[in-house]
C-alpha positions as CSV (number, residue, x, y, z in Angstrom):
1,X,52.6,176.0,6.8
2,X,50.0,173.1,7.3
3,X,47.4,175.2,5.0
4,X,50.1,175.4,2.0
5,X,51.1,171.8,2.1
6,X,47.1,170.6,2.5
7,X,45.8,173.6,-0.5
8,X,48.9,172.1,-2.4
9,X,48.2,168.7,-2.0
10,X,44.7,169.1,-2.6
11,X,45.5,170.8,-5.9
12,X,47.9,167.7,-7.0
13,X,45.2,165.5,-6.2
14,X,42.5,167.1,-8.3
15,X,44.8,167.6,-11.3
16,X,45.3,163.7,-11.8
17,X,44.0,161.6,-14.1
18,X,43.1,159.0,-12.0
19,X,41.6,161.2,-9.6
20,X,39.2,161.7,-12.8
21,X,38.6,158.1,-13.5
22,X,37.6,157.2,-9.9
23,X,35.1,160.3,-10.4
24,X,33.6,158.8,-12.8
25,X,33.6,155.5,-11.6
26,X,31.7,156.9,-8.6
27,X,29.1,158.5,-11.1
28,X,28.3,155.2,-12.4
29,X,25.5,154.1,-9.9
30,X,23.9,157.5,-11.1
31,X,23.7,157.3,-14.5
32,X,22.4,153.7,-14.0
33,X,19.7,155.4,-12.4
34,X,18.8,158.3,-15.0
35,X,17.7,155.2,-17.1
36,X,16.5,152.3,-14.8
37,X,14.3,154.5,-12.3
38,X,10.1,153.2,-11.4
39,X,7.9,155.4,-13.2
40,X,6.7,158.2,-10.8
41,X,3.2,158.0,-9.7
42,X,3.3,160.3,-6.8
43,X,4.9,164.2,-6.4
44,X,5.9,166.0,-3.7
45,X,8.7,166.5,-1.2
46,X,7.8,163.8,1.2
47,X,7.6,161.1,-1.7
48,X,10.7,162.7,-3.2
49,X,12.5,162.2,0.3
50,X,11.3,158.9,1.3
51,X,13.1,157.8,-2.8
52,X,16.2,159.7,-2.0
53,X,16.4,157.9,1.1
54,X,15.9,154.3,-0.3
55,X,17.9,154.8,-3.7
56,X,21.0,156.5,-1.9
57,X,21.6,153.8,0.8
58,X,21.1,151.6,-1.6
59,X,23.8,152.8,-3.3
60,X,26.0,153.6,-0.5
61,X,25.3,149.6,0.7
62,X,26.1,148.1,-2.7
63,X,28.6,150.8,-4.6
64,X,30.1,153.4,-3.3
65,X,31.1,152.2,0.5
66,X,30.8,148.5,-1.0
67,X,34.2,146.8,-2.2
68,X,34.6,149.5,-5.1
69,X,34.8,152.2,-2.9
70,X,37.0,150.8,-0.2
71,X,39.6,150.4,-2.7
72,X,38.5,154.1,-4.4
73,X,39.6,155.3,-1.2
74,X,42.3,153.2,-0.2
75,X,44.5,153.8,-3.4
76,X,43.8,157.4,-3.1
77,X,45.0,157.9,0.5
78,X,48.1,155.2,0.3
79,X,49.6,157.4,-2.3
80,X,49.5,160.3,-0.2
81,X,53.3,159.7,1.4
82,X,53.7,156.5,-0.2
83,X,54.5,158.5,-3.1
84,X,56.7,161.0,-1.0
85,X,59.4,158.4,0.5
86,X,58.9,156.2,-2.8
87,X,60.7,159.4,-4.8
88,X,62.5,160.7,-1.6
89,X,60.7,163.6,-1.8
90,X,59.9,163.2,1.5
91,X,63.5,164.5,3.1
92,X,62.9,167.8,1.0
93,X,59.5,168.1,2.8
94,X,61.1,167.0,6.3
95,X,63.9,170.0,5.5
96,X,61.0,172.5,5.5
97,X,59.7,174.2,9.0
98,X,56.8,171.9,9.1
99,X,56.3,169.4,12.1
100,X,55.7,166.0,11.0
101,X,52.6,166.3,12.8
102,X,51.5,168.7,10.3
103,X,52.7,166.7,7.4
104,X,50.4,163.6,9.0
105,X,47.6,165.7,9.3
106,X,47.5,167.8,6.3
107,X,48.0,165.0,3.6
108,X,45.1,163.3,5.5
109,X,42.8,166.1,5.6
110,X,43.7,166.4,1.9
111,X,43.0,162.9,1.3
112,X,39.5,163.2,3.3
113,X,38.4,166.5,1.2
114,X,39.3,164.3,-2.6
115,X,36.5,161.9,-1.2
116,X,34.3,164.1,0.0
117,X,34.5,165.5,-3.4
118,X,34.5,162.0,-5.4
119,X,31.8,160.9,-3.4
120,X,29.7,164.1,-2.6
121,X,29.2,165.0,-5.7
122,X,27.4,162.2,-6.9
123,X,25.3,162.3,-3.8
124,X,24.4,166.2,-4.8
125,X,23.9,164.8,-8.5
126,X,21.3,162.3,-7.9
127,X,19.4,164.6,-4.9
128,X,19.3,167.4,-7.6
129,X,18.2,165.0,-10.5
130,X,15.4,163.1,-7.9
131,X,14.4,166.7,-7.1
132,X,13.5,167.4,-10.6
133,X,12.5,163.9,-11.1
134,X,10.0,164.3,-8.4
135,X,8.9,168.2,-9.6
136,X,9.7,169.0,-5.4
137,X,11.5,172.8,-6.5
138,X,13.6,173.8,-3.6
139,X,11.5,172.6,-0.8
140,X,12.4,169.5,-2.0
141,X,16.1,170.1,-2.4
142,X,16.1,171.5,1.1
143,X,13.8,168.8,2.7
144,X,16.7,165.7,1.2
145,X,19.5,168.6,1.6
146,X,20.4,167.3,5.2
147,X,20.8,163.7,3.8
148,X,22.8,164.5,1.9
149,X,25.2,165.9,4.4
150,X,24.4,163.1,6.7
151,X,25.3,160.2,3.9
152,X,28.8,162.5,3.1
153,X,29.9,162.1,6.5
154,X,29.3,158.7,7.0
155,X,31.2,158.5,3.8
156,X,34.0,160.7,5.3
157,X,34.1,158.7,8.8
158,X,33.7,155.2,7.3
159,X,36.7,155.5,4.0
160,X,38.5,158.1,6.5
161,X,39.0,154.9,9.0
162,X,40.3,153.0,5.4
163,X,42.5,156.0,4.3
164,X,44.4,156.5,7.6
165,X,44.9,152.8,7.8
166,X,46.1,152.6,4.7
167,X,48.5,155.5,5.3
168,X,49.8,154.1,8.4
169,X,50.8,151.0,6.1
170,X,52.2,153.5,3.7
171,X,55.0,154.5,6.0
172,X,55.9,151.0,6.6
173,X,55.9,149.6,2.6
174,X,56.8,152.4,1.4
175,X,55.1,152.0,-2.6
176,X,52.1,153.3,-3.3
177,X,50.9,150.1,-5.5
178,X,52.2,147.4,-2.5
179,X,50.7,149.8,0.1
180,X,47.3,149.6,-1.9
181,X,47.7,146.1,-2.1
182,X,48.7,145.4,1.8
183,X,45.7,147.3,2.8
184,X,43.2,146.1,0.7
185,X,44.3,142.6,1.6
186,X,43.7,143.4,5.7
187,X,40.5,145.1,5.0
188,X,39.2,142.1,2.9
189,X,40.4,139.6,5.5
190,X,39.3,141.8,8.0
191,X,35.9,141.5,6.1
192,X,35.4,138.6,5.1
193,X,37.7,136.0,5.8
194,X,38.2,135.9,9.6
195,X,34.3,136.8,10.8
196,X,34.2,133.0,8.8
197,X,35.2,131.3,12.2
198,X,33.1,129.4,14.2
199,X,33.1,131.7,17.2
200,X,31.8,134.5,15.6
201,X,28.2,135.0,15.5
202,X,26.6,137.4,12.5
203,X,29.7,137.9,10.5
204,X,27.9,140.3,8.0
205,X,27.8,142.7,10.9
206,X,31.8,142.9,10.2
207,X,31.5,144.4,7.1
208,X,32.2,147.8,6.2
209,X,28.9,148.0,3.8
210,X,26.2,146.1,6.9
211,X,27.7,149.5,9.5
212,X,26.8,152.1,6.7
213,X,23.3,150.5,7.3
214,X,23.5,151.0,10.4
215,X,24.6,154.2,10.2
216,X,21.9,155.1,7.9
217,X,19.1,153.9,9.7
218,X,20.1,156.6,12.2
219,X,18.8,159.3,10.1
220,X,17.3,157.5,7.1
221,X,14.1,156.8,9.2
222,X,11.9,156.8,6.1
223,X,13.3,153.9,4.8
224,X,11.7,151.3,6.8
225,X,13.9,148.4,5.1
226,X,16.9,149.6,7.0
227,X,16.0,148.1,10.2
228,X,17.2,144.9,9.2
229,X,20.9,146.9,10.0
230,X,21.1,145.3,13.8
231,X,23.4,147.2,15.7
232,X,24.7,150.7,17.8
233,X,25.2,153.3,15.4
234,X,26.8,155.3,18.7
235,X,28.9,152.3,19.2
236,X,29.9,152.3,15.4
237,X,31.0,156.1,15.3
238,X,33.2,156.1,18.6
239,X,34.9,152.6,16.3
240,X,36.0,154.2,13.6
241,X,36.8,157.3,15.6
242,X,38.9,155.6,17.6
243,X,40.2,153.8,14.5
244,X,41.2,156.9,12.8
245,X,42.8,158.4,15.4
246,X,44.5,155.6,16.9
247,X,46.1,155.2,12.8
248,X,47.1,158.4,12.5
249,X,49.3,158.1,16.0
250,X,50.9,154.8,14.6
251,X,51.6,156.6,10.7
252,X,53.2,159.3,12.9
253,X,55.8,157.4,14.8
254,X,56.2,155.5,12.2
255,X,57.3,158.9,10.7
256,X,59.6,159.4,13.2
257,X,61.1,156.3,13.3
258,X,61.7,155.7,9.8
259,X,65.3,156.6,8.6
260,X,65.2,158.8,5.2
261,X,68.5,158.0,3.3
């Protein structure tokens, strides 16, 4: 039953319009690139590698995991059962022999495949147009192909830890827009405004876009200007691990808690 409800909320998801207009919002830093990239001087797979490298965590720092995709991913995944109780839809799907379990994890493993798709597909854009850019043919496609796969997931683990949070307080506001709202306003303070006091020491290592750096720097090792990222990237992955799951639990019994009238 989990497999219909996540293929069928998967399918709902793709069929939006807004899930279109955050694809193409994430497709901006691309075609930026098609017209503001260095003239080439150099080919090859190595030099072609070494670009991908710098332009995507460039990216990733400054775009797509920066402030705009936070909230990319935060609207999509506070809609997932804020929408459900907000129409009362969600007794209809309680009635149904699913455990609530299952509902948890299937809308969030739907939410998690829409952004791997929003975001991995401008990833596999701009390694297919540097390819071409760099005339690398496949062996360059396959030497940047595990970037790729490595920049995806720290895009799935990073707006995963976002998108359960901002399920969790889902359950508990209970409107998509308020639940958007709610969480973007913990992540930002979260951010930006509480590292600000005087006992915390390096309070850009608090932001979401300084621990893709450091993420990055733990494959990216071509990019030399990535080791200005200070920090564990072990440490960082059990974090948002624990974050996710941890989220998940509390959305949960929050489920089971909640009355449905």
């Amino acid at each position: 039953m989990i497999s219909v409800l996540y293929l069928n909320e998967v399918s709902r998801i793709l069929k939006t319009r807004r899930f279109k207009v955050m694809l193409a919002t994430m497709l901006l830093p691309v075609v930026v690139h098609f017209f503001t990239h260095e003239e080439v001087m150099e080919y090859g797979a190595k030099i072609l590698e070494r670009s991908f490298q710098i332009v995507t965590s460039e990216f990733m720092v400054n775009f797509w995991l920066g402030i705009i995709g936070q909230l990319v991913a935060i609207i999509l995944m506070s809609d997932l059962l804020a929408s459900e109780i907000d129409k009362g839809t969600i007794r209809l799907l309680l009635t149904k022999p699913i455990r609530k379990s299952e509902i948890v994890l299937g809308k969030f493993l739907a939410g998690i495949t829409s952004i791997a798709i929003l975001f991995g597909v401008p990833y596999l854009i701009l390694q297919i147009y540097e390819v071409l850019l760099y005339k690398a043919g496949f062996e360059g496609f396959k030497a940047t192909f595990d970037d790729v796969l490595y920049a995806t997931g720290v895009t799935l683990l990073l707006l995963g830890a976002l998108g359960s949070l901002a399920m969790l307080l889902s359950v508990i506001v209970s409107r998509p827009l308020y639940a958007s709202l709610s969480a973007f306003a913990l992540v930002f303070v979260a951010q930006f405004i509480l590292p600000q006091l005087p006992f915390f020491d390096n309070p850009e290592r608090f932001t979401l876009n300084y621990q893709v750096g450091v993420l990055l720097k733990r494959h990216f090792t071509l990019h030399t200007g990535l080791d200005a990222y200070k920090g564990d990237p072990n440490t960082t992955i059990l974090f948002f691990i624990d974050t996710i799951l941890l989220t998940l639990l509390l959305t949960l019994l929050g489920i089971y808690r909640r009355e449905y009238p």
